[in-house]
N, C-alpha and C positions, 0 to 999 in steps of 0.2 A: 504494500500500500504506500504511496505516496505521503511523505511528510511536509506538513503544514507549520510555519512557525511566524509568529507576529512579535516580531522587532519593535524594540523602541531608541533611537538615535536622535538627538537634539531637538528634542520636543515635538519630530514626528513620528510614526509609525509605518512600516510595511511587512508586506510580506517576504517570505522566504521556502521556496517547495523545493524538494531535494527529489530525485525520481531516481528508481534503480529496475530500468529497462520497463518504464512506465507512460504512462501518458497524462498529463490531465488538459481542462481545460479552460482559460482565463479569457476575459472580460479585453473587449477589442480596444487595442492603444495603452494596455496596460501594467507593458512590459518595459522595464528596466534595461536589466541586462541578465546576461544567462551565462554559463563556462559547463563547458564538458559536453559531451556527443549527444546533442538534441536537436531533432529534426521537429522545425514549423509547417504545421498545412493548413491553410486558412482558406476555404470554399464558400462561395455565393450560395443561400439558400437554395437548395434546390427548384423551387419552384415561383412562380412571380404573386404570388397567395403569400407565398411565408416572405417573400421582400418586404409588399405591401403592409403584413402584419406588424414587421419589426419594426419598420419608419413612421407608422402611427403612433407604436408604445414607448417612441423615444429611446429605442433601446440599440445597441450597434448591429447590425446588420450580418459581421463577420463575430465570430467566436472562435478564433483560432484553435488550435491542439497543440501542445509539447509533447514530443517523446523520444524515448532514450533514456543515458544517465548522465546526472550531471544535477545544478542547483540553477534556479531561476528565483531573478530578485525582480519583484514586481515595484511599482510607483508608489514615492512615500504619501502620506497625507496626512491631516492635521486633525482628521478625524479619526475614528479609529479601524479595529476590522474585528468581526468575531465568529468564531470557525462551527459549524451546525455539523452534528454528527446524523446521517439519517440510516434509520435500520428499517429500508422496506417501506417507508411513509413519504408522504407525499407535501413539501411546503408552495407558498406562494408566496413570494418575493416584491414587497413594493420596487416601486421604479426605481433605477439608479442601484437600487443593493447589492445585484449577483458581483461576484467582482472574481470567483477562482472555483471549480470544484475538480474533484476526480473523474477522470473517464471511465468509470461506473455508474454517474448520475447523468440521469438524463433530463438534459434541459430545453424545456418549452414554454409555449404560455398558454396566458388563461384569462380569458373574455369575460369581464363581469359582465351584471346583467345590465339592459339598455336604462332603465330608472332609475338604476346606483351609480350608474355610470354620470349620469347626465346632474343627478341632486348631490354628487360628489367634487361637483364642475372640473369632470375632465372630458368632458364633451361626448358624443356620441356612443368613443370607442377608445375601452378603458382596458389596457390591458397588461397584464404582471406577467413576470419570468415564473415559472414553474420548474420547481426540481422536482425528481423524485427517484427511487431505489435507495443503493446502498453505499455509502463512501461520504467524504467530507466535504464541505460547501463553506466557502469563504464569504463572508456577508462584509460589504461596506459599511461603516455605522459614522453616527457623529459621535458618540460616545461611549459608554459603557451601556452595555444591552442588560435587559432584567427580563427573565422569562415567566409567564402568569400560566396556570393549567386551570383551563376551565372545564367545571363540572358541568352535568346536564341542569337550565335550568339557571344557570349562572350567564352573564353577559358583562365586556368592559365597554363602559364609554370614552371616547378618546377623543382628544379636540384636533384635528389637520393629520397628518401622516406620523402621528409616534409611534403607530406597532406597524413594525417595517418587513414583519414576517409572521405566517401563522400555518398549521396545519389543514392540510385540505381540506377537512369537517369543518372550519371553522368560517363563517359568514359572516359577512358585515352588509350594516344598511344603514342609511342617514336621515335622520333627523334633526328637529330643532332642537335648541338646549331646555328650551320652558315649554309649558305644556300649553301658554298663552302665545297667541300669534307675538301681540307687539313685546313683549318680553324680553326675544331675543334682541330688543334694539336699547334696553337698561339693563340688560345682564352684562355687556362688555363681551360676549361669544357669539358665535355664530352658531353653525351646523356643526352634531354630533357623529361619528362614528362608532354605533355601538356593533362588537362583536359578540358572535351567539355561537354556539357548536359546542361540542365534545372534542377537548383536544388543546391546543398551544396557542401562546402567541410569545412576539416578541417587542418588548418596548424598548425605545431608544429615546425615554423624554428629555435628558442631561448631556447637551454637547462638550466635548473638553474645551476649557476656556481658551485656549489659541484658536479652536475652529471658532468658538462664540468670536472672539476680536474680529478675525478675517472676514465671516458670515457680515457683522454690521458693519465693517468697514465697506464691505466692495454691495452692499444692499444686499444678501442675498437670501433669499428667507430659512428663519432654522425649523422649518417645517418638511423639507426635504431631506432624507437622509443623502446626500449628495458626497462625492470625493472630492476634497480638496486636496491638489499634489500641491509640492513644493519643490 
């Protein structure tokens, strides 16, 4: 199996995968550098469906492959990363997160539905990375990740994009924050994401203060879990 390791070096953080006649696969543009006998192949979606798909979800188009032996150092960032071990289960990956897995997980996506899409405002056509099998998944975060297990019957409410990952049982829909129309405009919040299912999620509400600085310096909202390199 492929080794995963998250470095930390002058107040940023990256990855580091070491292969021994392995393969995995990493997140397009977001390579470093690499030493020792590995071969890149990076192929156009097959088909002009899955083009289409991936240039709607804002997501890279190429997902390259590494294989061989040898160590690949991926792009530092100020945010952080946090490694998802999956045994057989299936997650859903908000935008911007997938950033490295093993070439045992298979990575796709996943169309929500058109009235969560649209009360989510991401318009139309809303759609997340999926993994799913068995091997390790590198997640981009801003911060330190907290994981919640929810029971049947249990739900979290969440305000913009803090849980940046969750297990396929698990749903989400949006509402308002108050249960009164004009409410939401003296509560200070907008629209809720509450999640429902049997199964996981992952929060990411606390950016490390470097990414907080750079996020308000250059505008950028801390509601993305987004990569900042340096």
């Amino acid at each position: 199996m492929a080794e995963f390791k998250i470095n930390e070096m002058e107040g940023t953080r990256y990855v580091e995968i070491h292969l021994n006649h392995e393969m995995v696969r990493v997140e397009s543009g977001a390579l470093s550098y690499y030493i020792g006998d590995i071969k890149v192949y990076s192929q156009l979606m097959p088909s002009l469906g899955g083009l289409m798909t991936s240039l709607f979800a804002e997501e890279a188009v190429y997902r390259p492959t590494y294989t061989g032996t040898g160590a690949i150092t991926l792009e530092s960032s100020l945010g952080g990363f946090h490694q998802l071990d999956l045994q057989g289960e299936s997650w859903i990956l908000e935008r911007g997160t997938y950033w490295a897995s093993e070439g045992s997980v298979d990575v796709s996506f996943h169309r929500e539905k058109l009235h969560t899409a649209i009360w989510a405002g991401e318009g139309p056509l809303y759609l997340q990375t999926k993994v799913r099998g068995n091997g390790k998944v590198i997640l981009a975060t801003r911060g330190p990740v907290e994981e919640v297990v929810l029971s049947p019957g249990q739900s979290v409410a969440a305000e913009g994009k803090y849980v940046i990952a969750r297990t396929g049982d698990v749903s989400f829909e949006v509402r308002r924050t108050t249960r009164n129309f004009f409410g939401r405009f003296t509560s200070g919040e907008g629209s809720l994401r509450v999640y429902r299912g049997t199964g996981r999620i992952l929060l990411n509400p606390t950016p490390y203060w470097r990414y907080r600085v750079f996020a308000e310096k250059s505008g950028e909202s801390n509601d993305e879990p987004s990569k900042t390199t340096s």
